[in-house]
C-alpha atoms as an extended CHARMM CRD file, in Angstrom:
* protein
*
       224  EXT
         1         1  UNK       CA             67.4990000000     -120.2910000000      152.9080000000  PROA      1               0.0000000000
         2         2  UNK       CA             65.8220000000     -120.0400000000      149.4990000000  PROA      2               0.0000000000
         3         3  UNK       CA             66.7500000000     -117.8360000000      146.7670000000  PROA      3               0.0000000000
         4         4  UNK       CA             63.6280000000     -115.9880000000      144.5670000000  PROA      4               0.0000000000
         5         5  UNK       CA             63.6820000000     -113.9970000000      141.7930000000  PROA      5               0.0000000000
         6         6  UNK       CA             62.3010000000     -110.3290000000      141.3510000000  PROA      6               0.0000000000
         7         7  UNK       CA             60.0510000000     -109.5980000000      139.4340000000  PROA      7               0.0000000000
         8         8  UNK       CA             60.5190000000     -105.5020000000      138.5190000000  PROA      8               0.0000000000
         9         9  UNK       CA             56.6470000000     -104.4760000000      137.2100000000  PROA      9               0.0000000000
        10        10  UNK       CA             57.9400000000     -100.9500000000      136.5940000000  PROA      10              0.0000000000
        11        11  UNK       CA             60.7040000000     -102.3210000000      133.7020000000  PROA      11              0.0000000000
        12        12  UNK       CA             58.5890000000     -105.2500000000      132.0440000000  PROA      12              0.0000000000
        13        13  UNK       CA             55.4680000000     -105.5560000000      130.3040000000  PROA      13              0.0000000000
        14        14  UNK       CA             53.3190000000     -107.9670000000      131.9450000000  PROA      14              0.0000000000
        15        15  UNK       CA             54.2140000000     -110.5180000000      129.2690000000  PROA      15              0.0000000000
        16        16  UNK       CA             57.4780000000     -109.9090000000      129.8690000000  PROA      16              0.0000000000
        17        17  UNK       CA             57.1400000000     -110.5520000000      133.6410000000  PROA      17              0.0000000000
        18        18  UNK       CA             55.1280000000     -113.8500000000      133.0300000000  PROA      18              0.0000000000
        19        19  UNK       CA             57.9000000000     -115.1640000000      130.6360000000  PROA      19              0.0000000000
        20        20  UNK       CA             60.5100000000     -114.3850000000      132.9530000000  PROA      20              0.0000000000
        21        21  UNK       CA             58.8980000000     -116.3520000000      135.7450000000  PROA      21              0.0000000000
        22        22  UNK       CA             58.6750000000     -119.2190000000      133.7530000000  PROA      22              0.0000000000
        23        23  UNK       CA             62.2260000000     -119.0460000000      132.5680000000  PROA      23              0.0000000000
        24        24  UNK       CA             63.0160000000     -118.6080000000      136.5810000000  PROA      24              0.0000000000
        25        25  UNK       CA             61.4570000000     -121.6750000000      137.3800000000  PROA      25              0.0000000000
        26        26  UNK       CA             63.5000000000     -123.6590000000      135.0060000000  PROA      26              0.0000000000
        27        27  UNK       CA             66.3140000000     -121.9640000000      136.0830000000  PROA      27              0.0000000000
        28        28  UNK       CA             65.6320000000     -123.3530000000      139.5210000000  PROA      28              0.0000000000
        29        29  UNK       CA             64.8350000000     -120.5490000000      141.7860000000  PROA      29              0.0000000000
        30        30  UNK       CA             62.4200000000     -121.2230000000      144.5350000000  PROA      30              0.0000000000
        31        31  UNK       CA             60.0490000000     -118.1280000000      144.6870000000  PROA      31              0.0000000000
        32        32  UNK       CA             58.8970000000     -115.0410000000      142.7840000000  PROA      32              0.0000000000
        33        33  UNK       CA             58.4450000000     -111.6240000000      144.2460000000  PROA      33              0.0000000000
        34        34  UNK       CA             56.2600000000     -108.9800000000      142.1060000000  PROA      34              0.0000000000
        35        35  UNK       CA             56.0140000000     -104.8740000000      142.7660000000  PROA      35              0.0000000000
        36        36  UNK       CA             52.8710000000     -102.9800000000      142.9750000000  PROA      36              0.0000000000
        37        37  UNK       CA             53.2890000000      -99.6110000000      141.3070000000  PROA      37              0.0000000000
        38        38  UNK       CA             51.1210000000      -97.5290000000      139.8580000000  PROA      38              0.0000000000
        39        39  UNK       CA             53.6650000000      -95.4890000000      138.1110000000  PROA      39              0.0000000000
        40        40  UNK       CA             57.5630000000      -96.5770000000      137.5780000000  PROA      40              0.0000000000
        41        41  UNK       CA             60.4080000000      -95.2150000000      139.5260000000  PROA      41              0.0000000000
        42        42  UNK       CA             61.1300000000      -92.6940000000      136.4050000000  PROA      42              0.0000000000
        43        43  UNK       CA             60.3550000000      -92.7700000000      132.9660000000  PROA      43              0.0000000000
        44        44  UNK       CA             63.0270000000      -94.4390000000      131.7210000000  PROA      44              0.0000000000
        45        45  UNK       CA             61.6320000000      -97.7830000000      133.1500000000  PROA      45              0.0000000000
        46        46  UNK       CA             58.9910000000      -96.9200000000      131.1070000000  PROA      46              0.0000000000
        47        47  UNK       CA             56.2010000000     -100.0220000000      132.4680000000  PROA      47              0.0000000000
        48        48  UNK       CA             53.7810000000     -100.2990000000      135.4760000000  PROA      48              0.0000000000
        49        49  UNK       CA             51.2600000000     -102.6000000000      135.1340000000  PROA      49              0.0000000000
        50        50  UNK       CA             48.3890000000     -103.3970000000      137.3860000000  PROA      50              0.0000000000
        51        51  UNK       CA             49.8780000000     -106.3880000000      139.8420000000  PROA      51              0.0000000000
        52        52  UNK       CA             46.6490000000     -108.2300000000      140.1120000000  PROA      52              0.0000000000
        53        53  UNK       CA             45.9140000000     -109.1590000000      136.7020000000  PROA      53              0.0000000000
        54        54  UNK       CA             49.7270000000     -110.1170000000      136.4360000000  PROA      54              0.0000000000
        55        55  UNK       CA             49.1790000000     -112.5150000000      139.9950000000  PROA      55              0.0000000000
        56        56  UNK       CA             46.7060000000     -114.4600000000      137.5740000000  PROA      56              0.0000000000
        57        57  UNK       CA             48.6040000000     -114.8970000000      134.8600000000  PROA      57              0.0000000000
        58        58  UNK       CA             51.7260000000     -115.8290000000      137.0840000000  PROA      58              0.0000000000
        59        59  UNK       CA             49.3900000000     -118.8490000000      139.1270000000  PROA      59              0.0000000000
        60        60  UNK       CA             48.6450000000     -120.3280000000      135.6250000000  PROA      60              0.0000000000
        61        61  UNK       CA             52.1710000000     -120.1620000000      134.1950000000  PROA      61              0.0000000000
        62        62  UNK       CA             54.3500000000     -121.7390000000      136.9640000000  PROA      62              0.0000000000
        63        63  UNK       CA             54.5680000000     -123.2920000000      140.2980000000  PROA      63              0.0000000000
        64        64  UNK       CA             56.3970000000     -120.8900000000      142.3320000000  PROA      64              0.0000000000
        65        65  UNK       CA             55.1480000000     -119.0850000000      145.0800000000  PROA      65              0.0000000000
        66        66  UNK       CA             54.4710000000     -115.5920000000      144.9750000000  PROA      66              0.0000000000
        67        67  UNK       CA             54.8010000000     -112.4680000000      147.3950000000  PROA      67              0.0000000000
        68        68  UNK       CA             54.0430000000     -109.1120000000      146.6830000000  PROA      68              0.0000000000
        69        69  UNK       CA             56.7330000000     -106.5260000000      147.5450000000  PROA      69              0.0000000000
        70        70  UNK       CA             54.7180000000     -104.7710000000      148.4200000000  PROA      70              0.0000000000
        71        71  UNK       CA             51.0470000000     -103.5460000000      147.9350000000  PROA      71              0.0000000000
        72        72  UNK       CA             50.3300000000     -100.5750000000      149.7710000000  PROA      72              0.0000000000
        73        73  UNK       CA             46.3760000000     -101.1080000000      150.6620000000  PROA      73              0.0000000000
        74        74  UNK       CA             45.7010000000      -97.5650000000      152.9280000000  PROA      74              0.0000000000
        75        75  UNK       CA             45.4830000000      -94.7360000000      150.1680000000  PROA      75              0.0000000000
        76        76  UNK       CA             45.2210000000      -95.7310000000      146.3020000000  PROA      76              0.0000000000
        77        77  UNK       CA             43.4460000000      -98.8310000000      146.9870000000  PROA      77              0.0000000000
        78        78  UNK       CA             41.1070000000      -99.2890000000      149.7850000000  PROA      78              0.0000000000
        79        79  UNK       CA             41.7270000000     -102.2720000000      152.2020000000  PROA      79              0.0000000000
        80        80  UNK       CA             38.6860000000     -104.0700000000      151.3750000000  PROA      80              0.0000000000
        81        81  UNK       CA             39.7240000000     -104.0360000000      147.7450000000  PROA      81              0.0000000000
        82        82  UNK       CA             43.2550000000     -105.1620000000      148.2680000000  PROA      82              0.0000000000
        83        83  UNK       CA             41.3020000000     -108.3520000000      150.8510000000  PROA      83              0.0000000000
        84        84  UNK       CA             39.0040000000     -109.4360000000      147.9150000000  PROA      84              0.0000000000
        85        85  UNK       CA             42.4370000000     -109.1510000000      145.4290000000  PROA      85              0.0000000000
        86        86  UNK       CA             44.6260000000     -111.0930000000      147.5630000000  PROA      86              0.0000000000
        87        87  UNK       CA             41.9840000000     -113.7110000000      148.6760000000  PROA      87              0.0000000000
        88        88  UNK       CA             42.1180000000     -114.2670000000      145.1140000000  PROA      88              0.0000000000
        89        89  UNK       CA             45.2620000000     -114.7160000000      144.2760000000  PROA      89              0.0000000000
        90        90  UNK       CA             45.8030000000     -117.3400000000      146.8020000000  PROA      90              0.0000000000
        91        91  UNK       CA             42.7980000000     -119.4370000000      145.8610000000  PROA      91              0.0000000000
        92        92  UNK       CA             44.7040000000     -119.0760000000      142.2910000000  PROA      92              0.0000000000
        93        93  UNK       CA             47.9380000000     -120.2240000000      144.1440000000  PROA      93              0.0000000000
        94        94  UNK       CA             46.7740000000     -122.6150000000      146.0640000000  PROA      94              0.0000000000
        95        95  UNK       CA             48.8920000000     -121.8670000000      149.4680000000  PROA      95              0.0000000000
        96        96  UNK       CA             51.8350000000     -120.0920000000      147.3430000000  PROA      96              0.0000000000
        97        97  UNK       CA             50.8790000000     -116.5220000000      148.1000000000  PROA      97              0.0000000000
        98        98  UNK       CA             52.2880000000     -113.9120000000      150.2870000000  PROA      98              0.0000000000
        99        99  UNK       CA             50.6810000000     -110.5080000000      150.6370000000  PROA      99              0.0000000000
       100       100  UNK       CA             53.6660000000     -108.1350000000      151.0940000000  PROA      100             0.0000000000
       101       101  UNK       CA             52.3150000000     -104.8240000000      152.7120000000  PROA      101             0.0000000000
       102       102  UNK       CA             53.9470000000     -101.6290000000      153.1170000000  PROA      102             0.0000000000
       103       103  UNK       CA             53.0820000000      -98.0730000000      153.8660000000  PROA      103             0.0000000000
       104       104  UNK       CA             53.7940000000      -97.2320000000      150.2100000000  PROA      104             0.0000000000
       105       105  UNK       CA             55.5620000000      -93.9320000000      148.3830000000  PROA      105             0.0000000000
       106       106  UNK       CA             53.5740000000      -90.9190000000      147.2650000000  PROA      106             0.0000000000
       107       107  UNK       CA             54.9510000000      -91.8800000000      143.9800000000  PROA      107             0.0000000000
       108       108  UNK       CA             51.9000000000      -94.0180000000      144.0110000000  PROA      108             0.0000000000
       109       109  UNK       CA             49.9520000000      -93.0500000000      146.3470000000  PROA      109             0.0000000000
       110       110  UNK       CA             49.1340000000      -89.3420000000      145.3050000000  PROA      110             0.0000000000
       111       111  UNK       CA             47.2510000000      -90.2890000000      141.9870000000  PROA      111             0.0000000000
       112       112  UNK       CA             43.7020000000      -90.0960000000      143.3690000000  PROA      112             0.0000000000
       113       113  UNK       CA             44.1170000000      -86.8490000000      144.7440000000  PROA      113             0.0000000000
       114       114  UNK       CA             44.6940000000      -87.5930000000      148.4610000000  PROA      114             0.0000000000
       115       115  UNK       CA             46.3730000000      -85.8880000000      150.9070000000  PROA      115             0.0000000000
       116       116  UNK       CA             49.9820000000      -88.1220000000      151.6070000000  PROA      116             0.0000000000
       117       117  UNK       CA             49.5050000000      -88.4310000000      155.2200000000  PROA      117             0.0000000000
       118       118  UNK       CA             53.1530000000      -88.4150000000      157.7770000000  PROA      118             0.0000000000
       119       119  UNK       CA             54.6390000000      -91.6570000000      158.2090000000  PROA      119             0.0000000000
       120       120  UNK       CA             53.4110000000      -92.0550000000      161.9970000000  PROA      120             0.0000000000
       121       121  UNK       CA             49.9990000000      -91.5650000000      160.3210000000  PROA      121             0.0000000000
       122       122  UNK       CA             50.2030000000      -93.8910000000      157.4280000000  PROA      122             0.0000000000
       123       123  UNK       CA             51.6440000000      -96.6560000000      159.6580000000  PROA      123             0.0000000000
       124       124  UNK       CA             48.0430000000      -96.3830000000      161.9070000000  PROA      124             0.0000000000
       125       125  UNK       CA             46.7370000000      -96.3660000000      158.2570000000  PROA      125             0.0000000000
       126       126  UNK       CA             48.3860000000      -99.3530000000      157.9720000000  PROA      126             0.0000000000
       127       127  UNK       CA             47.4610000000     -101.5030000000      161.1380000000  PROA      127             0.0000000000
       128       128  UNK       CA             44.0870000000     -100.5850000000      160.2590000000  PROA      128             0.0000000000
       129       129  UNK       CA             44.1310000000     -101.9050000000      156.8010000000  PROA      129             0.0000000000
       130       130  UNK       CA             45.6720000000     -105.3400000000      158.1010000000  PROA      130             0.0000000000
       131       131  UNK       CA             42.7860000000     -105.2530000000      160.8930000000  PROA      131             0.0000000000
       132       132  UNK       CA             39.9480000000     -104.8810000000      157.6710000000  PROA      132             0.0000000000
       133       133  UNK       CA             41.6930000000     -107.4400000000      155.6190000000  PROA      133             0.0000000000
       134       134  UNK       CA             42.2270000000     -109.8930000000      158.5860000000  PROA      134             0.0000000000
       135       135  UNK       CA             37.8890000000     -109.5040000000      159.2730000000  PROA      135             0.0000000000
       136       136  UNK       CA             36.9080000000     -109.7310000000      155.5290000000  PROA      136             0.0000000000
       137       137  UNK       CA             39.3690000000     -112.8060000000      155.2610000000  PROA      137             0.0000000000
       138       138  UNK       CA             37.6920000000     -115.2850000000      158.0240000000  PROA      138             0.0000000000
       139       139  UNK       CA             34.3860000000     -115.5170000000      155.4930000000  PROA      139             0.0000000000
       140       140  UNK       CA             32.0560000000     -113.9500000000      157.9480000000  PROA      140             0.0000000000
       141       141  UNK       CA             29.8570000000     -110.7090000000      156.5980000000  PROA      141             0.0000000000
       142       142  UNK       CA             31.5190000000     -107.4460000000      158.3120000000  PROA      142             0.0000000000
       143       143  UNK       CA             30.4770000000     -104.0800000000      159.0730000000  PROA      143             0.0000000000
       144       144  UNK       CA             33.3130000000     -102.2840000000      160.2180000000  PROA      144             0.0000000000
       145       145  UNK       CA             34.1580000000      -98.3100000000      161.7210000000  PROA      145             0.0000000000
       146       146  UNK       CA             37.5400000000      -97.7670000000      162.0550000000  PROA      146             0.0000000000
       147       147  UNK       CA             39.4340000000      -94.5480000000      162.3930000000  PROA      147             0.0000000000
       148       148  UNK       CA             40.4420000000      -94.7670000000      158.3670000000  PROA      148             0.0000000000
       149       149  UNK       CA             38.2860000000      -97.3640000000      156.7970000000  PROA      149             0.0000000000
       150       150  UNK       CA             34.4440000000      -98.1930000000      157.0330000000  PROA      150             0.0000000000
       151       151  UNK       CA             33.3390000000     -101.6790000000      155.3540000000  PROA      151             0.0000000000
       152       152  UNK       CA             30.0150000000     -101.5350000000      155.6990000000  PROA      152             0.0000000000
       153       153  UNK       CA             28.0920000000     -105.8610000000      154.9690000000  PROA      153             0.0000000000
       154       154  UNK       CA             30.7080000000     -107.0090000000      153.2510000000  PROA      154             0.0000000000
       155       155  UNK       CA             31.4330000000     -110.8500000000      152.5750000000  PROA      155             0.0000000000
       156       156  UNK       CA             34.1750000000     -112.1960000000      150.7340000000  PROA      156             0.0000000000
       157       157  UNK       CA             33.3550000000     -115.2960000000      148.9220000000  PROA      157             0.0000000000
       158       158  UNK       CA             36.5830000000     -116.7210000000      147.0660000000  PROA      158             0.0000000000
       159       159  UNK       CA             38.8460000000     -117.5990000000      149.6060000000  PROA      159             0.0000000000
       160       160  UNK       CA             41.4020000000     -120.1930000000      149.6090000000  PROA      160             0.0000000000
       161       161  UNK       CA             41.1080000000     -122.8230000000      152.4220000000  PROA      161             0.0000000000
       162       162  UNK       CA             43.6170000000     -121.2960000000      154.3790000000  PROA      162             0.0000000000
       163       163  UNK       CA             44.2420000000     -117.3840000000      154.7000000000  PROA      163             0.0000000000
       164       164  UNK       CA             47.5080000000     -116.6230000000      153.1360000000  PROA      164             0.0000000000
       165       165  UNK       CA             50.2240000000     -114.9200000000      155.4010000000  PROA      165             0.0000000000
       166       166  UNK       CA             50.7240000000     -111.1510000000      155.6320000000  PROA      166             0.0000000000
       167       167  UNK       CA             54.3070000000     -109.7040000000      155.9250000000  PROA      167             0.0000000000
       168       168  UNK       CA             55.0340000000     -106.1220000000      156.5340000000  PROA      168             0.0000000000
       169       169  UNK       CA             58.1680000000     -104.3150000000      154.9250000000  PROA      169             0.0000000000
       170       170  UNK       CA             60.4880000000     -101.9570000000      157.5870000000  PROA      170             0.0000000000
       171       171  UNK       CA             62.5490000000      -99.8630000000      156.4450000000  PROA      171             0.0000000000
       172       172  UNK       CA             62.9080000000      -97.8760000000      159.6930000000  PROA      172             0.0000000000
       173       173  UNK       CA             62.7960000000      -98.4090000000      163.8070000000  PROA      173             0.0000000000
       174       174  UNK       CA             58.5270000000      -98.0500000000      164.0060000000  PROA      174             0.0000000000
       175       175  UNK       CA             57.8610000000      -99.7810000000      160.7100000000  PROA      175             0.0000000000
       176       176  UNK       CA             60.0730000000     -102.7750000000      161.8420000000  PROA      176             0.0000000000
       177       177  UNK       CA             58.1470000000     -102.6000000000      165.2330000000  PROA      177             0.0000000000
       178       178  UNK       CA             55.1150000000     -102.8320000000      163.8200000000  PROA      178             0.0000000000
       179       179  UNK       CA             56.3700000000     -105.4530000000      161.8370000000  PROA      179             0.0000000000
       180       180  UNK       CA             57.3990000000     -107.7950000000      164.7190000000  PROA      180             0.0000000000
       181       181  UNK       CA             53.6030000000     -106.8270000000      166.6830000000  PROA      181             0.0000000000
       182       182  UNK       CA             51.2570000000     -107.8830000000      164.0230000000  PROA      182             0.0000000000
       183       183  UNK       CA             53.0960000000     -109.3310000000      160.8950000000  PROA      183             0.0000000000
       184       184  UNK       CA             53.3790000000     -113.3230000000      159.6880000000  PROA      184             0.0000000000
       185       185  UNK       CA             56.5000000000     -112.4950000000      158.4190000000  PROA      185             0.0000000000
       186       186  UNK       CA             59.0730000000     -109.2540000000      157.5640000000  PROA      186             0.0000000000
       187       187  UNK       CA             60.2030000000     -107.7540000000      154.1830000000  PROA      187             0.0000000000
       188       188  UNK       CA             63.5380000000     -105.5430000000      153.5210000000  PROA      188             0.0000000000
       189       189  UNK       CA             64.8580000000     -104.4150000000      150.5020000000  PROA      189             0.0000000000
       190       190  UNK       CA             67.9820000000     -103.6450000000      152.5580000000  PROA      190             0.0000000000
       191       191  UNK       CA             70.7770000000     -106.0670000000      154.4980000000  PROA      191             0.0000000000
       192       192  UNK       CA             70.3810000000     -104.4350000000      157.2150000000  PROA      192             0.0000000000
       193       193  UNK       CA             71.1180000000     -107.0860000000      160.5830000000  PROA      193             0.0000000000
       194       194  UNK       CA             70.0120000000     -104.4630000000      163.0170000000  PROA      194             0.0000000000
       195       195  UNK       CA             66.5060000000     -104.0970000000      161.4270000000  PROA      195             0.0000000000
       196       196  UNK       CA             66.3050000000     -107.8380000000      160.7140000000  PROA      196             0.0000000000
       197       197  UNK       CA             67.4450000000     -108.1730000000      164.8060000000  PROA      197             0.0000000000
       198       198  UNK       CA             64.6690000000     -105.5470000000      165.9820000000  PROA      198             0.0000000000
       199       199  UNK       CA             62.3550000000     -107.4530000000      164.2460000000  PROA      199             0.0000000000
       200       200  UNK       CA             63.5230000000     -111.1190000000      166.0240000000  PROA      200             0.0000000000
       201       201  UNK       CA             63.6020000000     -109.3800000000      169.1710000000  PROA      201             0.0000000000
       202       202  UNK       CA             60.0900000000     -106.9950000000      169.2910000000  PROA      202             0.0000000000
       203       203  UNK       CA             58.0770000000     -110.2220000000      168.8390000000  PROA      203             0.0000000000
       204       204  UNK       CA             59.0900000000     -111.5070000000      165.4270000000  PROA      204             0.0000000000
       205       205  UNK       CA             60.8680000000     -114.0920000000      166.7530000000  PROA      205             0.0000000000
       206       206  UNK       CA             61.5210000000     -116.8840000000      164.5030000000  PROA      206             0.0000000000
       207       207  UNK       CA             58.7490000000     -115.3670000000      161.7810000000  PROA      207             0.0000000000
       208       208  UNK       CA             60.1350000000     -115.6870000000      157.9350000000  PROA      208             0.0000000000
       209       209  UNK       CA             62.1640000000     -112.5500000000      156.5800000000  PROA      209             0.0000000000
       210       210  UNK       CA             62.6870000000     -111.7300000000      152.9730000000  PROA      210             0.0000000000
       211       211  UNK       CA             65.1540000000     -109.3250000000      152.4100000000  PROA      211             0.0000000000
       212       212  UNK       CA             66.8340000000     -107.8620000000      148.7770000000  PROA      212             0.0000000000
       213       213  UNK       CA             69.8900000000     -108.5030000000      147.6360000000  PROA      213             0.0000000000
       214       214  UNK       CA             71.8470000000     -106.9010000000      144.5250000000  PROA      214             0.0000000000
       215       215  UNK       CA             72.4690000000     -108.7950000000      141.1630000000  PROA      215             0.0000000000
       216       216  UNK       CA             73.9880000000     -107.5970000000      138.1490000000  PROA      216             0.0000000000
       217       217  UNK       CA             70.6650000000     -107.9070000000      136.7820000000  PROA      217             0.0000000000
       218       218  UNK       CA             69.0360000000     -106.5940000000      139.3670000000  PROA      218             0.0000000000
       219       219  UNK       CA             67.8550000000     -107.1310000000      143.2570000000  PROA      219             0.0000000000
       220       220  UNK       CA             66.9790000000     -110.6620000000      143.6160000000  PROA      220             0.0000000000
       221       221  UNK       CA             65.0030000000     -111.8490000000      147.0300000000  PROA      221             0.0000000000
       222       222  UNK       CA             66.3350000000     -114.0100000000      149.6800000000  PROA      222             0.0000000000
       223       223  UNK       CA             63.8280000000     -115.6770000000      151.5360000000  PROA      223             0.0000000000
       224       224  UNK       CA             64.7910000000     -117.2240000000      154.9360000000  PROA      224             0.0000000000
């Protein structure tokens, strides 16, 4: 078991987030994991910045790895977008990023105007989106027609040597499933044994969990 610190995007400026990873490296955690909003939980949190630019900052700053948790790459940002982003931040990283994936929260996911899709739809959204990002990372040029997504000659470039993992969050029976089918890995922000148990035993297996636990500062991850 290792024990990571949170990093809460949607309560810190990104300043704020950087210093705090630095001071949680000292402190002697072993890993950092970072939200992706695009607006905070309420306004009282007052913060959201853009997760990327705060990934590059992080890689230069300290040695911990890093996971997202989690990016939601089907509605706000398109697939291919969050592929190029993430391929980034692990060259940055150098084999210390995780890209956390969920099926996100219209919180987020509205802001462009979309229609927020039911969840048996945005989970196909979302097996679709780790299909594109999957293609895009091997290096090849792709030209893609999915049911969601079209990637029409497109190459990504900065890659680091290895592609980094991709874990899936489940919060539910078919989120966990999917999890388990086509995942590196599962995230929960929840002890829940049951989920953590479907998971193991729809194909998981022995695959790395992170799960959330509750500080008096806030949730801080557990990565086994």
């Amino acid at each position: 078991m290792r024990i990571g610190y949170f990093l809460s995007s949607e309560e810190y400026t990104p300043a704020q987030l950087v210093e705090q990873a630095t001071l949680a490296e000292q402190a002697g955690f072993d890993a950092l994991w970072i939200s992706d909003h695009f607006h905070p939980w309420n306004d009282a949190q007052g913060q959201s910045p853009f997760v990327w630019s705060v990934i590059g900052a992080l890689s230069q700053a300290c040695s911990l790895p890093v996971t997202t948790a989690v990016t939601c790459p089907t509605t706000r940002i398109h697939p291919g977008i969050v592929a190029q982003a993430a391929a980034t931040s692990a060259a940055m990283l150098d084999g210390r990023f995780v890209l956390g994936l969920g099926s996100g929260e219209a919180l987020n996911e509205h802001v462009l105007g979309q229609r927020w899709p039911v969840a048996d739809v945005r989970l196909d959204m979302l097996e679709e989106a780790v299909e594109v990002i999957r293609l895009l990372w091997s290096g090849e040029q792709v030209t893609f027609t999915g049911r969601f997504y079209t990637v029409e000659d497109a190459r990504i470039y900065t890659r680091p040597p290895a592609p980094a993992p991709i874990y899936l969050s489940g919060f539910g029976p078919k989120s966990t499933e999917l999890a388990a089918r086509i995942a590196d890995g599962y995230i929960s922000t929840s002890p829940d044994t049951r989920l953590l148990q479907a998971f193991r035993d729809g194909g998981g297996g022995s695959k790395p969990a992170q799960g959330a636990t509750r500080s008096a500062g806030g949730p801080i991850p557990t990565c086994v």
